[in-house]
N, C-alpha and C positions, 0 to 999 in steps of 0.2 A: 121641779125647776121653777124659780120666780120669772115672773112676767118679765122684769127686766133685761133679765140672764139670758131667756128665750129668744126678745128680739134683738139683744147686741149680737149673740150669735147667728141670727139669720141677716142680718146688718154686714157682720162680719163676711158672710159666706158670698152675699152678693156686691160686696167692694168693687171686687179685680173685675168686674165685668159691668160694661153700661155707661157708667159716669165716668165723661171725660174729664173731669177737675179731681173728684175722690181720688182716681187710681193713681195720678203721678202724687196726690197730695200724701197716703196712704204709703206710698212708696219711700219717697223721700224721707217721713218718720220713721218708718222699721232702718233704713239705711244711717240714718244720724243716729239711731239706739245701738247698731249694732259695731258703728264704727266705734263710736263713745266707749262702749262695755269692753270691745275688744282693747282697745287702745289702755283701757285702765286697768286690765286684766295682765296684759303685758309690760307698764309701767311695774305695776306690784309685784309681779315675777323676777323681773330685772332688779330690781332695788334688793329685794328681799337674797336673789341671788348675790347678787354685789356685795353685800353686809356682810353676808354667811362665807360667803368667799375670801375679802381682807380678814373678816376676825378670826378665821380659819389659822390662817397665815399667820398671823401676830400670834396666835396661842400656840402654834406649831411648833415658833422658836421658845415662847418663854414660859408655854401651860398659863392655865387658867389663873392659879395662885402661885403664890412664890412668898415663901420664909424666909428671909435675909437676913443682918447684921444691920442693927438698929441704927447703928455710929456709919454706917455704908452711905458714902455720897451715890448720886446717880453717874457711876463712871463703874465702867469694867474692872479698875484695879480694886478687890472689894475687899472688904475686913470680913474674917472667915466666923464661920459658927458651928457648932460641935452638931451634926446628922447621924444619930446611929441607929441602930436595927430598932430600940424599942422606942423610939421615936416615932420611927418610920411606922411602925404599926400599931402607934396609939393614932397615929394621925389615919390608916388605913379602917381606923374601927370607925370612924364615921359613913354614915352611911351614904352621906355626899359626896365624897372621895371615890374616886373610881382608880387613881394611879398616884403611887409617889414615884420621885426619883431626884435621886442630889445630883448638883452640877457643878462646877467649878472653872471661872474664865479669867484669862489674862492675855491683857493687851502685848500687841508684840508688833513685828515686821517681816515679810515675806520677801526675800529679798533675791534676785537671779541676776545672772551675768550683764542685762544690760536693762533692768526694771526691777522697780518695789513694791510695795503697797501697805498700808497701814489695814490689822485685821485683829479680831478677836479668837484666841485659840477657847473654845468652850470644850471642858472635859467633862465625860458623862461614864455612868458606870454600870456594871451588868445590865443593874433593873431598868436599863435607859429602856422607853417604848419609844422605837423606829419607824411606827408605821407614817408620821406624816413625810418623813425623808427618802423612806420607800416609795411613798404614791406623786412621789416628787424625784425620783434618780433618774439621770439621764445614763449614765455610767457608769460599771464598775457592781461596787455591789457597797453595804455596812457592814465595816466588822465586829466583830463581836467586843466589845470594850471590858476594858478590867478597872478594879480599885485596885489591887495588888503587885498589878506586873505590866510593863509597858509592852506595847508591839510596835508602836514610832510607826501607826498609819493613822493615815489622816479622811478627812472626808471634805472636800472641797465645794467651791460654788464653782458653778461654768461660766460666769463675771469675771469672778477673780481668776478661772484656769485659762478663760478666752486673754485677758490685760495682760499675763504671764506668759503665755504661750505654753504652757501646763496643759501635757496630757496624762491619762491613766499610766501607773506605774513609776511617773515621773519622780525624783527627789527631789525633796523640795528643803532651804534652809532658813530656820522661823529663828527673830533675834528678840532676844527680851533684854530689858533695859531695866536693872537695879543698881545694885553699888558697880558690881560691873556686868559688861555684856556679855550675856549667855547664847547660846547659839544649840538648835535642838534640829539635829536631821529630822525630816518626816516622810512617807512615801506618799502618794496619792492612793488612795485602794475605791473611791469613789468620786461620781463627781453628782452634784446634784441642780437644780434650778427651779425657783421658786417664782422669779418675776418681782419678788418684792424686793425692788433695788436698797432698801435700807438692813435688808440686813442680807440680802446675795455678797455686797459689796466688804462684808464684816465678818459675817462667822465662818470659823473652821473647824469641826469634829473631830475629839480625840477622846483616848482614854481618859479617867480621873485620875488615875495614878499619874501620871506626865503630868498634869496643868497641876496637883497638890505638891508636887515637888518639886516646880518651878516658885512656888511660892514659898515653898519653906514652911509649910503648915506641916502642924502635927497630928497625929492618927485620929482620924474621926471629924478634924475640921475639911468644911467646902466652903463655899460663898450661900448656898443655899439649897433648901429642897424647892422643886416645882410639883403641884399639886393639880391631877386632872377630874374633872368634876365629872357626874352622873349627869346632869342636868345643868346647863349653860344659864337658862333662867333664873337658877337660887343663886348665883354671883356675889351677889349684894350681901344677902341675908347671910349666905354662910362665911362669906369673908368678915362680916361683923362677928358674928357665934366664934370662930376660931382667933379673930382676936382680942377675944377677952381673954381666951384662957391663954395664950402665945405669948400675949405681946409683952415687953420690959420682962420676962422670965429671961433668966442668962443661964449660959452654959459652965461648966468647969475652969473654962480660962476666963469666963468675967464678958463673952461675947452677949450681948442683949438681942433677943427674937423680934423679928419685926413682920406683920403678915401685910403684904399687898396684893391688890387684886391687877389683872391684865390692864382692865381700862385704867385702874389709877397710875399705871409707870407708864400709860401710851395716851393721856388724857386727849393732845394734840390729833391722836388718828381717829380714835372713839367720837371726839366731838365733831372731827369732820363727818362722819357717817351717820349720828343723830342730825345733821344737817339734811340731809338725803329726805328725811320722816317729811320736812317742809316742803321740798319738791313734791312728793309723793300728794299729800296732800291738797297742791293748789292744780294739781293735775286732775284730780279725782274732781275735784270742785269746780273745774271749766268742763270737764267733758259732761256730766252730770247734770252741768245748766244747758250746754248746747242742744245732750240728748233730749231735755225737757223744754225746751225752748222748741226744738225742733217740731217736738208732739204736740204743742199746744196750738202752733200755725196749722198743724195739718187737723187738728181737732175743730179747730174757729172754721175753717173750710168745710169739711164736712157738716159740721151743724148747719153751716150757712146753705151748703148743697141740699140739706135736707128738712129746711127749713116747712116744705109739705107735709114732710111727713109726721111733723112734732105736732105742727097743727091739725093733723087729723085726730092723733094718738090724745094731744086734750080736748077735742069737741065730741070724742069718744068718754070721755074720763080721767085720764092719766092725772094726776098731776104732775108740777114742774119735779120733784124731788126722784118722783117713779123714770121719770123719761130722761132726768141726769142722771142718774143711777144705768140708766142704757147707753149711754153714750161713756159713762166710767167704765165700764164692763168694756163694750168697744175698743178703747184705748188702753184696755190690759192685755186683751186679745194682740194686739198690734206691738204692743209692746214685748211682749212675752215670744214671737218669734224674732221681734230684733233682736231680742237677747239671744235667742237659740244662735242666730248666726252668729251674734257677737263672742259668746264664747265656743263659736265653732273654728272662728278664724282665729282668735285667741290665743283658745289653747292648744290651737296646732303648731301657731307660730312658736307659742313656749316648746313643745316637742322639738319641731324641726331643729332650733337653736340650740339645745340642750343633748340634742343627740352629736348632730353635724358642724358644730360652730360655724356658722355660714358669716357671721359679724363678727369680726374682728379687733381688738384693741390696741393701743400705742399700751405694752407692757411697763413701759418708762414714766409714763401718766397715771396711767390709771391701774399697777400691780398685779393686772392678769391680762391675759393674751384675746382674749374671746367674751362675746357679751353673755353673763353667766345668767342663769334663769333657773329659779326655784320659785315651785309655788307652793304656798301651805294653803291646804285645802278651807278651814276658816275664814281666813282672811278673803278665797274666792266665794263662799257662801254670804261673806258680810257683803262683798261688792254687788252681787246679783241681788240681795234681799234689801239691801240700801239704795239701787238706782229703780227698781222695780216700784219702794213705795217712796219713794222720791218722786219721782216723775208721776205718780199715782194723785200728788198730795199737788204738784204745781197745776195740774189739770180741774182740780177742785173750782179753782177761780175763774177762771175762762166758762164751764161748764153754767156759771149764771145766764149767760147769755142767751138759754133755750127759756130761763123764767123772763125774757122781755118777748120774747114772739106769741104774738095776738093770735088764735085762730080763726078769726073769722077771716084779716087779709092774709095771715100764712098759706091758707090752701089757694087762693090764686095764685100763690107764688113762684114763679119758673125760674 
């Protein structure tokens, strides 16, 4: 063990006891490192939950990727494109592809004895994957959807069944508007709730065969396939790769491929949530200076408290370099259990929250009910190994102050 190491530790041991200026000063530090760490720990939890949380949601209705009709305005009534089996399985042979599945929507109106509503019927087929409409049902159950044969059930929001007065089993009658009005019974056989008023307010779950033959398409056309990825992180990269080989290739009737990614058809919601990164960041960077700010007043104190004893340790030998190096060690010490507490309270508070929803959200504001909390273990490693030698490196400077103490008047010094 170095000389240094030895006396910051016996420094350390004897703080809490003796000096009455050290222990509240000594106190006070650990308590701003630990509030700081926690408080940033929880920020990044939150945020990271929040993100993972709406982009959930947004992919939930429309998947990660999506195939469409090149000529397709950004409106529901959509110009269709030919999706068939060996489509779907040259597209499954990548190995970033986790799920395909064709879709098909047309705008219409839900209309009852004494109320309406303007909604999106989206038709989906066998291969449709339910699970995010499942870990979202309040009522009812999904049925099983066909490309062949209709069963006139539907699957609702609890928005549009609350505005309605729609409950399960209800019939309900959906108007579509072409040369003339078409009119399509539907039953309710589910009801489901998301929170995310933009499209609870919109979509309605049906078979493909219903919404392909409200449009007059022929065998094999939809509006598009949606595409679920293995890995949320290659977005970018593999939405480029598949549109080279995709894109301006046309189908049999002359329809042209067109590949988009999530964040490109929702730019507006995506770039609200890269917003969030600048919060995160100016958070990190107050508490970070406070932590360190905190340490440095209780550092200048202590040296000054022990201003005796620096003067002994150089009329002994030390130099200035050896005896900041003891008082750096000191202030790791100190540091290193306000972090213990900081991610004691922390990551409790992520537990508690995450288990019990104790905080609450306006659903209408902000698209979920409860303050969400996900931590990735990295990003908690970079926050404890970044304020640790952050606050390591702001104490460097103050630490000069032991190379101006003289020993010959240091050891008079009370």
């Amino acid at each position: 063990m170095s000389f240094s190491l030895f006396i910051a530790r016996r420094l350390y041991r004897h703080t809490d006891g003796g000096k009455r200026v050290s222990r509240p000063a000594v106190l006070i530090s650990m308590i701003g490192i630990a509030i700081g760490l926690a408080i940033m720990i929880v920020t990044v939890g939150v945020i990271i939950g929040f993100k993972k949380e709406v982009r959930n949601k947004v992919t939930g209705f429309g998947s990660d990727i999506q195939i469409t009709n090149f000529d397709a305005v950004r409106s529901y009534e959509t110009i269709p494109i030919v999706v068939n089996d060996s489509m779907m399985n040259a597209l499954l042979d990548y190995s970033d592809v986790k799920h395909v599945q064709r879709f098909s929507t047309k705008p219409g109106i839900i209309k009852t004895d004494d109320a309406f509503q303007g909604m999106v019927l989206k038709g989906v087929g066998p291969e449709f994957d339910d699970t995010f409409f499942l870990s979202h049902l309040v009522e009812g159950e999904i049925p099983l959807f066909s490309d062949t044969t209709s069963n006139n059930q539907v699957v609702v929001s609890k928005s549009i069944a609350d505005k309605l007065k729609l409950k399960l089993g209800d019939r309900i009658f959906t108007y579509f508007i072409q040369d003339n009005v078409r009119v399509r019974p539907l039953v309710i056989k589910g009801i489901y709730q998301t929170n995310f008023s933009e499209y609870d307010n919109l979509f309605l779950l049906t078979d493909l065969y219903t919404v392909n033959r409200l449009n007059n398409w022929e065998a094999g056309q939809v509006s598009g396939a949606e595409l679920q990825l293995n890995d949320y992180n290659h977005l970018g990269d593999f939405t480029y790769e598949l549109a080279e080989v995709v894109d301006n290739k046309t189908d049999r009737y002359g329809g042209a491929y067109y590949v988009q990614n999530i964040e490109e058809m929702n730019p507006q919601i995506f770039e609200w949530l890269g917003l969030l990164d600048l919060n995160v960041w100016v958070i990190l960077i107050l508490m970070i200076g406070v932590a360190g700010f905190t340490m440095i007043s209780g550092l200048l104190i202590i040296i000054i408290e022990r201003t005796n004893m620096i003067g002994i340790l150089k009329a002994l030998g030390a130099d200035n370099f050896t005896i900041r190096k003891v008082f750096l060690w000191f202030s790791v010490f100190l540091i290193g259990k306000g972090m213990l507490w900081g991610n004691a309270i922390g990551l409790l508070f992520c537990f508690v929250q995450s288990q019990f929803h104790l905080f609450k959200l306006d659903p209408e504001s902000y698209y979920i009910d409860s303050v969400p909390v996900s931590m990735n273990v990295l990003f908690w490693i970079l926050i404890n190994v970044a304020t640790l030698i952050i606050s390591v490196l702001m104490l460097i400077g103050p630490s000069f102050l032991i190379t101006k103490i003289n020993p010959a008047t240091s050891m008079r010094y009370e």
